[in-house]
SEBA-513546 format. One record per residue: y, z, x of N, C-alpha, C in turn; residue in three letters. Coordinates in pm, whole numbers, padded with zeros to 5 digits, always signed. Example, Ala and Ser with C-alpha at 12.3 -4.5 7.8 and 13.67 -1.06 7.14 Angstrom:
# SEBA-513546
-00569+00780+01319-00450+00780+01230-00330+00780+01320Ala;-00225+00708+01285-00106+00714+01367+00003+00787+01290Ser;
This chain:
# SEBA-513546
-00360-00142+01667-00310-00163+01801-00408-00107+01905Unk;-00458+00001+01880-00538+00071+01984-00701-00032+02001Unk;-00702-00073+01885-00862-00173+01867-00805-00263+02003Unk;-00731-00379+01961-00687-00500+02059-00662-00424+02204Unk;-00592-00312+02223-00563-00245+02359-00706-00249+02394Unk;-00830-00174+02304-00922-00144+02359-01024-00300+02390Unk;-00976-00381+02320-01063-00512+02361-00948-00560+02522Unk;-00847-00534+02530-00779-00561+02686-00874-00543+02745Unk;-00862-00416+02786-00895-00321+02871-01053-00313+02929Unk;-01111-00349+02800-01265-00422+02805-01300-00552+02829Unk;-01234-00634+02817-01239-00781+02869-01205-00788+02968Unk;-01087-00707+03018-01006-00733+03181-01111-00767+03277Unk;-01197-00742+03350-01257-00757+03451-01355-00914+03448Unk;-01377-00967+03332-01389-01105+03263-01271-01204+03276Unk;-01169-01155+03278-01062-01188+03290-01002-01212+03444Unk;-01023-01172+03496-01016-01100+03660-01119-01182+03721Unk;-01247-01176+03705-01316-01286+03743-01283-01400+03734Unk;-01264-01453+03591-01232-01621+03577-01113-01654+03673Unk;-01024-01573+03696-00923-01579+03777-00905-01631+03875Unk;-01020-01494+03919-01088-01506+04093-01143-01690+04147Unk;-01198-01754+04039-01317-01851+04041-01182-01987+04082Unk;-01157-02041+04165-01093-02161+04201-01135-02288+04185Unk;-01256-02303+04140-01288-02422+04173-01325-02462+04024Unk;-01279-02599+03994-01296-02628+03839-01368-02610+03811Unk;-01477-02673+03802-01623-02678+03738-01694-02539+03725Unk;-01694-02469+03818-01721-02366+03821-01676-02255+03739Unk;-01511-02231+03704-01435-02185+03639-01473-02257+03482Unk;-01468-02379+03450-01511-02434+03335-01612-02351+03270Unk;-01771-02338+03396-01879-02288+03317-01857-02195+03303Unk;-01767-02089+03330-01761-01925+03315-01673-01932+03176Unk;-01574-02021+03159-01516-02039+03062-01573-02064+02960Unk;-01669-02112+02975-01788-02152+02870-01871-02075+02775Unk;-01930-01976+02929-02022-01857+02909-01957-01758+02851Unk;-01821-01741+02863-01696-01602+02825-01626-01686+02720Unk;-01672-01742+02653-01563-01794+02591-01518-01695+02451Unk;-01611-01669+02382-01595-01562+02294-01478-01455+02325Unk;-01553-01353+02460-01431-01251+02514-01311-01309+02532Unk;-01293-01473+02610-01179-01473+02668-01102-01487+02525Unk;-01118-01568+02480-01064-01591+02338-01001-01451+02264Unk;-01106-01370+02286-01056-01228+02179-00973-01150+02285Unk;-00898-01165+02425-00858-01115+02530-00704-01143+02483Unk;-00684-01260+02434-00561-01356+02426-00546-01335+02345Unk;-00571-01336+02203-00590-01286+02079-00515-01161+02067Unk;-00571-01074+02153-00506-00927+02159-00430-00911+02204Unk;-00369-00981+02278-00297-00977+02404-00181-01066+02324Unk;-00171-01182+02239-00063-01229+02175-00022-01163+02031Unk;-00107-01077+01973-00087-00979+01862-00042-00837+01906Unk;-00061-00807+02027+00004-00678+02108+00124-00725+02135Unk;+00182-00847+02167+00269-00849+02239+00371-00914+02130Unk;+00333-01037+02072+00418-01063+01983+00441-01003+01832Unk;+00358-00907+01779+00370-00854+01650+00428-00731+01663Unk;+00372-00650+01793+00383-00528+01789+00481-00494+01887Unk;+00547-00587+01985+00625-00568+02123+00573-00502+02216Unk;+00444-00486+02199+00379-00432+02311+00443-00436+02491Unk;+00467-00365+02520+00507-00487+02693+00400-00316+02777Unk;+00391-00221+02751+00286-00164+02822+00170-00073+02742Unk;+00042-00080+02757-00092-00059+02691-00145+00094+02736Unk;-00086+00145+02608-00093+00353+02633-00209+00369+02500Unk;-00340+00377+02545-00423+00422+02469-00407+00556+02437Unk;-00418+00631+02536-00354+00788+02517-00282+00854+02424Unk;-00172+00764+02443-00038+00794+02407-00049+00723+02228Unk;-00115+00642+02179-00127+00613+02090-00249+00691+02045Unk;-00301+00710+02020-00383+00829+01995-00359+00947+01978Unk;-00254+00986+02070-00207+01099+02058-00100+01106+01899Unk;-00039+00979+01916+00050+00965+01790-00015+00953+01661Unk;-00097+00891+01673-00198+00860+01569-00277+01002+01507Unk;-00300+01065+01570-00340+01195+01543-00241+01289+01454Unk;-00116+01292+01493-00002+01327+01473+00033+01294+01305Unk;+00064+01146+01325+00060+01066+01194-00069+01091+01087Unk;-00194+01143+01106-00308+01157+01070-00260+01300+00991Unk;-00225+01430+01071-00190+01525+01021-00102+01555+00904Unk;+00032+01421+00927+00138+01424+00846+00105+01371+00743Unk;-00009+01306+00732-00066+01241+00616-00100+01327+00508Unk;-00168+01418+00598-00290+01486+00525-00162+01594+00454Unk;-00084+01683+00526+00013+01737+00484+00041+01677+00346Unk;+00140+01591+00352+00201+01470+00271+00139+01489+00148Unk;-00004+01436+00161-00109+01410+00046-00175+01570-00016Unk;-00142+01662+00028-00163+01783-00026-00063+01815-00093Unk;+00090+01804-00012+00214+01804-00129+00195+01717-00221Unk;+00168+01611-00234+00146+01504-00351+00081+01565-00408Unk;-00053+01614-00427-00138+01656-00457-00084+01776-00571Unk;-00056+01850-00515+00040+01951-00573+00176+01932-00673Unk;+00244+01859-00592+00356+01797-00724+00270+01716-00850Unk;+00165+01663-00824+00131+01588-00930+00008+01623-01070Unk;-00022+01771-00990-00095+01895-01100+00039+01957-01175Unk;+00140+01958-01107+00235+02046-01155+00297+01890-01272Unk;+00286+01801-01249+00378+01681-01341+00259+01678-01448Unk;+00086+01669-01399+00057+01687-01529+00050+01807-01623Unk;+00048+01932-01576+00045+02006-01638+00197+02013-01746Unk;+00324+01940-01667+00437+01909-01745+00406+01818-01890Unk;+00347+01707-01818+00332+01584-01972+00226+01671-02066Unk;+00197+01758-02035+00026+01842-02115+00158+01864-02186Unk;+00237+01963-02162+00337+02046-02240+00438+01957-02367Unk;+00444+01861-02236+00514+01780-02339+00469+01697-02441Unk;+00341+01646-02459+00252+01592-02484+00235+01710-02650Unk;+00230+01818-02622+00184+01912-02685+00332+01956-02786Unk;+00444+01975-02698+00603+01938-02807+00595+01822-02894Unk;+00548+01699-02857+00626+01596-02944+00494+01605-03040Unk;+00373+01629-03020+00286+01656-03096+00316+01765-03258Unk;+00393+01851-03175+00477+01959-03297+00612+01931-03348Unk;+00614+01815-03316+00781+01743-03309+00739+01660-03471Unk;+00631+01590-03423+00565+01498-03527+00511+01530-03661Unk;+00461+01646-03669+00374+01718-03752+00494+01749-03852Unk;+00591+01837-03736+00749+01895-03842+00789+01800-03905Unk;+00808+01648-03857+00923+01554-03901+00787+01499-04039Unk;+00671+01500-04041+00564+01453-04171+00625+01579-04255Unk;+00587+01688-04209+00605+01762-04306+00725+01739-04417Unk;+00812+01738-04360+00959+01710-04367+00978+01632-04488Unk;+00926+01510-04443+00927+01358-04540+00845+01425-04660Unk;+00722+01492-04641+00628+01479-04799+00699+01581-04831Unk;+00790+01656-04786+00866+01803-04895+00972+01713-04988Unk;+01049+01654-04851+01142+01554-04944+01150+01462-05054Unk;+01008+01407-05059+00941+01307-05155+00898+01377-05295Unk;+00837+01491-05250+00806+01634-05363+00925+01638-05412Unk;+01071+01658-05361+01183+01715-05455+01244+01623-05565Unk;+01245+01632-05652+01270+01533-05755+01413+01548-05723Unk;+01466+01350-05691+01589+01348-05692+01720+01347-05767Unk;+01822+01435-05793+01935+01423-05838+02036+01266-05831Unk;+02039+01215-05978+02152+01139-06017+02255+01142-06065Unk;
């Protein structure tokens, strides 16, 4: 959002000119020469407004949030970070039980196979 705000805000006076210019032909060739900007003006200006509901353009103020959101990230991803040393160090453990889970239940079978069975 802040990119397209910042192509507004930078095109405006391109914008403002063609405006200014009354007379066709004249307006045509500027349309011509700007056509790139004007194009990416409208562009931003119908993706601000219709995707995002844009109806007023706060660079500031988005930035400021964005910063905000930037922090909570980083937060966020350090708790992740943390829960997910602590989950592997869990599957290590567990990993390491069924490992002794397995060994017991072999053992088990070749003792059983050793005992000569009663008929």
């Amino acid at each position: 959002m802040i990119t397209f705000a910042e192509h507004i805000r930078r095109i405006q006076p391109v914008i403002d000119e063609m405006n200014s210019i009354h007379w066709k032909g004249r307006r045509e060739k500027f349309r011509t020469d700007h056509q790139d900007e004007i194009d990416l003006y409208y562009t931003s200006q119908r993706i601000l407004k219709e995707k995002h509901g844009v109806k007023k353009i706060d660079i500031p103020g988005w930035k400021k949030e964005q910063a905000t959101l930037r922090q909570e990230e980083a937060i966020r991803t350090a708790q992740y970070d943390s829960l997910r040393e602590k989950l592997n160090q869990m599957l290590n453990v567990k990993r390491c039980i069924d490992e002794v889970k397995y060994e017991e239940r072999k053992k088990q079978q070749i003792k059983q196979k050793d005992q000569p069975q009663l008929e």
